[in-house]
N, C-alpha and C positions, 0 to 999 in steps of 0.2 A: 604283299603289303609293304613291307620291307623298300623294295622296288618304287615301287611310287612315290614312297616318301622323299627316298633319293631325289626320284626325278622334279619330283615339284621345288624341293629345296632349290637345286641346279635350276631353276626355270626364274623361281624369286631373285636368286641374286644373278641373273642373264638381264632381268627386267630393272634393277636397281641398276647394273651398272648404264646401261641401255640409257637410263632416267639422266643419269651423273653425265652423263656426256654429253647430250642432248641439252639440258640445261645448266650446262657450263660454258656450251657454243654459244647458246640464246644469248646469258652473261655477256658474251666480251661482244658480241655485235650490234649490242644495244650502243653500249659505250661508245666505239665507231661513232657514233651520230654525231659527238659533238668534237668539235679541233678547235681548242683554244690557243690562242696565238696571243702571244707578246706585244702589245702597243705602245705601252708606256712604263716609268717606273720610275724610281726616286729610291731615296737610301733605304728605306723602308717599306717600301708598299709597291704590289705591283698591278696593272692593269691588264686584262685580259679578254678577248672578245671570243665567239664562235662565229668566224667566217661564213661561215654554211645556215648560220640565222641570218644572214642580214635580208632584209625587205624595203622595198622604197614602196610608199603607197602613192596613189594620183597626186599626192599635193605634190610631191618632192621628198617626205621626210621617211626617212632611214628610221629604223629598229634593229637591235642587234644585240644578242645575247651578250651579257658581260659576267666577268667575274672579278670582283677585286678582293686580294690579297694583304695583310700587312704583313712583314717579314721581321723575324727577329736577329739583327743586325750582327749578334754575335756568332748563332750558330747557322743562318741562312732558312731556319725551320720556320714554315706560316701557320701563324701564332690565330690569326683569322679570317676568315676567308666566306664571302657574302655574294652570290649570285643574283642580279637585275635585269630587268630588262630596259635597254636604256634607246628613247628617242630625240633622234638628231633631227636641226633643220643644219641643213649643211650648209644653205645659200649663207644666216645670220649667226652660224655658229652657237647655234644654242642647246639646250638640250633639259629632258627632264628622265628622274629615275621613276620605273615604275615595276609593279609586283610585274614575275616572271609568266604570268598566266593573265597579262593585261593587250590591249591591243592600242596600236595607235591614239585612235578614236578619242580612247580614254584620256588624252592627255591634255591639261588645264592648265598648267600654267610651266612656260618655259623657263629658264633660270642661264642667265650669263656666265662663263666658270671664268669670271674675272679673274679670281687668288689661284683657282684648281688648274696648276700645273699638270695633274695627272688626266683630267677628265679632259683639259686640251686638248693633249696630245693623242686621246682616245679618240675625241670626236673627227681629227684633222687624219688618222689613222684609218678609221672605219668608211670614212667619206671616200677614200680615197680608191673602194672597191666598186 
């Protein structure tokens, strides 16, 4: 009896670590999926897209995962940090933010980034793929 219990014991923690490995690989290859890259920035705040989202639909217009940033200027730590999904027309330089689990389609009304030195330089970045 003695014997058995041994071996089951030995068998439970063969299966936990078996588990811990397994879904600790899962963990980091999920993550892989997304490569955020640097497009834009200013003293504070940074912009960032996932190249491996972008999409152009039949009109022309671009989608492309973003994430933007605010940074705290003394110690360089992001103080906030808000993920969108953001569509370009790239011909008129436009663009609108929309929830991350939105498509194209969805999109109503476009917005000039007149003042938005950041979002410029996002849009003149992303298009550029």
């Amino acid at each position: 009896m003695s014997n058995l219990r041994i071996f089951i014991e030995k068998g439970l923690i063969f299966c936990l670590i078996t588990c811990s490995f397994l879904l600790a690989g899962f963990d980091t290859s999920s993550a892989e999926g997304i490569d955020w890259i640097e497009v834009a920035n200013t003293n504070n705040e940074i912009q960032f897209i996932d190249a491996n989202s972008i999409k152009y639909n039949n009109k022309g217009f671009l989608s492309v995962l973003t994430k933007y940033s605010q940074v705290n200027p003394d110690n360089n730590d992001f103080i906030n940090t808000q993920s969108f999904l953001l569509a370009i027309d790239c011909e008129k330089r436009l663009f609108s933010k929309l929830p991350l689990n939105s498509e194209l389609k969805e999109v109503k009304d476009w917005t000039n980034p007149i003042n938005d030195k950041l979002i410029k330089k996002t849009i003149i970045n992303s298009c550029s793929y």
